[in-house]
N, C-alpha and C positions, 0 to 999 in steps of 0.2 A: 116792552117794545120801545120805549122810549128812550131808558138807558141803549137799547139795541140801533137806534139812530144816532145817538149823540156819539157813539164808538165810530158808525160807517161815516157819521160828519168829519171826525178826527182822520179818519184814513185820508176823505177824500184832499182833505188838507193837505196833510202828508203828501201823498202822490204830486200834486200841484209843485211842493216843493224839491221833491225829489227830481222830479221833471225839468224844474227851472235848472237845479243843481248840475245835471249830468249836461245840462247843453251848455253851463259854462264849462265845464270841463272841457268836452268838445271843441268849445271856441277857445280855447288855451293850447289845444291840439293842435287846431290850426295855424292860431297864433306860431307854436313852437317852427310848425311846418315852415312859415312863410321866412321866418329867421335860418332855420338851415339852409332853405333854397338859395335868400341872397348872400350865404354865406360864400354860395361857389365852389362847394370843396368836397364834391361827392357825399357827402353826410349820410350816415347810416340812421334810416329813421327808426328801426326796429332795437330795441336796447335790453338783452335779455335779462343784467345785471340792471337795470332799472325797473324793469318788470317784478322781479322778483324781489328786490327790497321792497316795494309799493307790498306786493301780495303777502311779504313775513310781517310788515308792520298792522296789516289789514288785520291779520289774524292773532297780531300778540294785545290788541287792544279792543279785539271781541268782547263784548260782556255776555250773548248770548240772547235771546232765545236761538237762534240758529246759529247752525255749526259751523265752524272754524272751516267746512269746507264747504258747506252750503254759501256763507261769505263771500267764503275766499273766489267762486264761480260765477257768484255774479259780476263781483269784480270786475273778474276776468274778461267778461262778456260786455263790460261798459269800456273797459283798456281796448278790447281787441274794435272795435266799434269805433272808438277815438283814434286809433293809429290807421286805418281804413279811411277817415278823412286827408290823414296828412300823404299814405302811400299803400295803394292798392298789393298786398302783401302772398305772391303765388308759392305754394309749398307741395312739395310731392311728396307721397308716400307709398310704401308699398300696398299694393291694393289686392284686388280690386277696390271696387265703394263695398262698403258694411265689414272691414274686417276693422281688430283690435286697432291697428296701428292706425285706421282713418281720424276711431275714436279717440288716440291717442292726442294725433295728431289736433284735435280740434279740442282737446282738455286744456293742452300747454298756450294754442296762438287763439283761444277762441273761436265761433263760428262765422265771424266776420270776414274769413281770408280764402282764398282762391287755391281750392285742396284738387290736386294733380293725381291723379294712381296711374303706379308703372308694374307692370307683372312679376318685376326681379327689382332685387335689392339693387343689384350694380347699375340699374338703368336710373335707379333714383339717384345713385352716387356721381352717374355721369350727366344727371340731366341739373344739378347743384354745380357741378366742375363746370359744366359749359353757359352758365349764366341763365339758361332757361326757368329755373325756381332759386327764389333766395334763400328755401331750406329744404331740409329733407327729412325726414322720420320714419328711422328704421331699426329694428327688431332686434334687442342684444342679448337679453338674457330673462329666463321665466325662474322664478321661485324653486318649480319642481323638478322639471327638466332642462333647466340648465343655460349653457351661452348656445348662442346663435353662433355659429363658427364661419359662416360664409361671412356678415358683417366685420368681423375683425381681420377677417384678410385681404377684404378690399379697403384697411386702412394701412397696411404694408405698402402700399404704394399710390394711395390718393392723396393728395395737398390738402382735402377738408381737414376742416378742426371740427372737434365736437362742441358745441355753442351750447346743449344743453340737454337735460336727463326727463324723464315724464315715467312716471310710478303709475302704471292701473292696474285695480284688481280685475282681475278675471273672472268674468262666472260663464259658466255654458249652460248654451240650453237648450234643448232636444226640439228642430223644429222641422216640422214638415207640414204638405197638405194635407195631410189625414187629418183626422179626429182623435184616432184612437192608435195607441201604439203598437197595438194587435197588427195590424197592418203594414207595419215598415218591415221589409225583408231585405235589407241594406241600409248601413249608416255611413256616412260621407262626410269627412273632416280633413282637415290639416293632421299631417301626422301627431305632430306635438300637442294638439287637441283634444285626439284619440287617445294619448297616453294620458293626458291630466284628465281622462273622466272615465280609464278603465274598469276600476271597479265597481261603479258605478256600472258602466255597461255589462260587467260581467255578473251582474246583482239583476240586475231589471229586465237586459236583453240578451239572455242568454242564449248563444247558437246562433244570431244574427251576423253575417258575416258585417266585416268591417272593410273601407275603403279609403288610404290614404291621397288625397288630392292637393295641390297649390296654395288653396288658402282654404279660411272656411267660408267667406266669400262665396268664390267659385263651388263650394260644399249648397252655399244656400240657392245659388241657379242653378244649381241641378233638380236640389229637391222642390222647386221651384214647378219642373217641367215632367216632375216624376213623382206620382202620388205614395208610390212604392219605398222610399226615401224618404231618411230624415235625416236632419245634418246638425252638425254640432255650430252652434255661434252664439252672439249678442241679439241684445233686444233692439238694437238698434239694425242690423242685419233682419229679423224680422220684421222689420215695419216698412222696410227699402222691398222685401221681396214679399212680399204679403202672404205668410208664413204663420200657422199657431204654433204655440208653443206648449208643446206636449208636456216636457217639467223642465223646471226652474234649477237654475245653479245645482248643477250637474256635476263638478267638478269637485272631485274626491279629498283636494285641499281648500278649507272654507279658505285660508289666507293666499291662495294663486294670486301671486301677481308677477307681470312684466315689463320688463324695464327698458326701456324704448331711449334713444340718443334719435336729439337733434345735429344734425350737420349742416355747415354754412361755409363760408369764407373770411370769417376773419376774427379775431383775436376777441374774446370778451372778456374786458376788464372787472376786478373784482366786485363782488354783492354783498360780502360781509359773512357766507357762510358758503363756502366752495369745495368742489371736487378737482382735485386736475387727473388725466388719465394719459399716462404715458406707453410708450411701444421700445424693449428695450433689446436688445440681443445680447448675451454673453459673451465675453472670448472663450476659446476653446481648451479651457485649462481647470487644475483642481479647486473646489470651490467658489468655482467661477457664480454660481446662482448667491450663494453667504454671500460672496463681496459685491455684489448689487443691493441685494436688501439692505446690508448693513447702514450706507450711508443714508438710506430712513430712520433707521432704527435711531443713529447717534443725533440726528438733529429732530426728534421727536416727531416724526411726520407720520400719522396714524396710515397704514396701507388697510384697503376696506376689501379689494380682490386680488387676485394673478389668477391669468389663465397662460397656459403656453399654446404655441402654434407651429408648425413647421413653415422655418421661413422663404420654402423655395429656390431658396439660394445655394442648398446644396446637400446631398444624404446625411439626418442627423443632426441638421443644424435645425435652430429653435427660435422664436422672438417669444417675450413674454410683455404680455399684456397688463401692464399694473394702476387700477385707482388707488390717492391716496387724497385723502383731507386737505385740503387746503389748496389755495391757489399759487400759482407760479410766480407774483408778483410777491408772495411774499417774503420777506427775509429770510425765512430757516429754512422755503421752501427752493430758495435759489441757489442757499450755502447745499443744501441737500442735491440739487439736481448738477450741481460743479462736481462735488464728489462722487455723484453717480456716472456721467460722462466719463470721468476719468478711466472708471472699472469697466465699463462698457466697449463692446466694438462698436454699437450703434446706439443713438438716443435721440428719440421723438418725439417732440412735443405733441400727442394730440389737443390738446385743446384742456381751459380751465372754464366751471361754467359752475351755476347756479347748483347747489342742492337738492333735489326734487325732495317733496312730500307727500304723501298718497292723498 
């Protein structure tokens, strides 16, 4: 018992200093704040390439016991807390409250900031466009099933740039008012929900019809109001609609994960380990796709995706969607995008931004 005190005396230590520690930060925060105000110059207080250098060095100088993302969260959550002092920070996302993307959205800004749900992706895009939220967070592409194809074509013709990427895994989990799963005679999810935990359902709840809905959100206020229902989501969706959870990580790939893009208004300067993510369109001649790629290829610019889209502009015509390594400021990345313009009919900067890490 003794040694048992002299340990909890050591904590309480600790905590004092930790304590002291974070409200200097805080007031450096401020400090910062009071310097960009009188600078006069509309000053962007939220710095996403500053964020994310602080959280790679957090985690390259880890010694552990906790993990590089246990860390890297709390961090997170004393950053988003400090920038809250210097500007109240409002961000929309596709919602309702309790889906992935709310989750998402509060992994990358913390829970410190003023989180918006709009029912459509384009309402988030338009409520970013009109100054109403300084970001947005919305849905690009999952592990299993794939891109989100509405998201990339409301950037064929939006001015956002993408400011930045958020990696979560996904787990689902069977939740309704029952007890027992004897009792659900309908399951209620987001489509792409229902596909990442088919076999899964075809294993457990065999013959239960299935129901594609909006989110899996709106999946959990149903089963909410409906003892007969159970719906696919998060544990944090079960705790928003007071829901059990019948089983755990439901989802038929343990590595599910989806890949969520911040959007903003304006240019993020580089972080030291970058994505940029361009929108290109061909001309309409032989080997027109070869002569796009290639001027990555010659100035070594690693490409991570392409998806194509039809660009609306006419039967057959096509843009393609391409991330590649590295940011736009940099030299072989600008000798690359000169050479790619030239082979292009079109070429669009979306946006360069921080690297995401799960």
């Amino acid at each position: 018992m003794d040694e048992l005190q002299k340990i909890r005396g050591t904590i309480d230590k600790l905590d004092e200093q930790i304590q002291s520690l974070i409200n200097q930060r805080a007031k450096c925060a401020q400090d910062i704040a009071e310097l960009k105000r009188s600078s006069g110059n509309n000053s962007v207080f939220y710095r996403p390439e500053r964020e994310a250098e602080v959280l790679r060095k957090i985690r390259e100088r880890n010694p552990g016991p906790l993990s590089d993302e246990r860390i890297g969260h709390l961090f997170r959550e004393i950053m988003s807390a400090c920038l809250a002092l210097e500007e109240s920070l409002k961000v929309a996302y596709f919602g309702p409250e309790g889906t992935f993307t709310e989750l998402a959205a509060l992994k990358h800004f913390g829970s410190a900031i003023i989180t918006q749900p709009y029912s459509a992706i384009n309402e988030v895009f338009r409520e970013v466009e009109a100054g109403s939220a300084a970001y947005g967070v919305v849905p690009i592409e999952n592990s299993t099933e794939g891109v989100v194809s509405h998201t990339l074509d409301l950037f064929i013709h939006s001015p956002l740039k993408i400011c930045g990427e958020i990696l979560l895994r996904v787990h689902h989990h069977l939740l309704s008012q029952a007890t027992d799963s004897a009792a659900i005679k309908k399951v209620v999810a987001h489509r792409q929900a229902l596909a990442q935990c088919r076999e899964w359902l075809d294993t457990n709840l065999p013959g239960v019809p299935r129901e594609g809905v909006g989110s899996n959100a709106e999946a959990a206020q149903m089963a909410r109001d409906n003892a007969e229902l159970a719906a696919l989501g998060s544990e944090h969706a079960a705790e928003i609609y007071g829901l059990n959870t019948l089983s755990s990580n439901i989802e038929d790939e343990p590595d599910n994960t989806t890949r969520f893009l911040v959007i903003g208004q304006q240019m993020v300067p580089p972080s030291g380990d970058d994505k940029t993510s361009l929108m290109v369109s061909a001309k309409n001649q032989a080997g027109a796709l070869f002569n796009l790629l290639a001027p990555l290829a010659n100035y070594e610019r690693s490409m991570t995706r392409i998806e194509s889209r039809p660009s609306r502009g006419g039967t057959w015509e096509y843009v393609f969607f391409i991330d590649v390594e590295g940011h736009a400021e940099d030299k072989p990345m600008q000798r690359a995008l000169r050479a790619l313009e030239k082979e292009s009919a079109l070429l669009k900067l979306l946006g360069s931004y921080p690297r995401a890490v799960l």
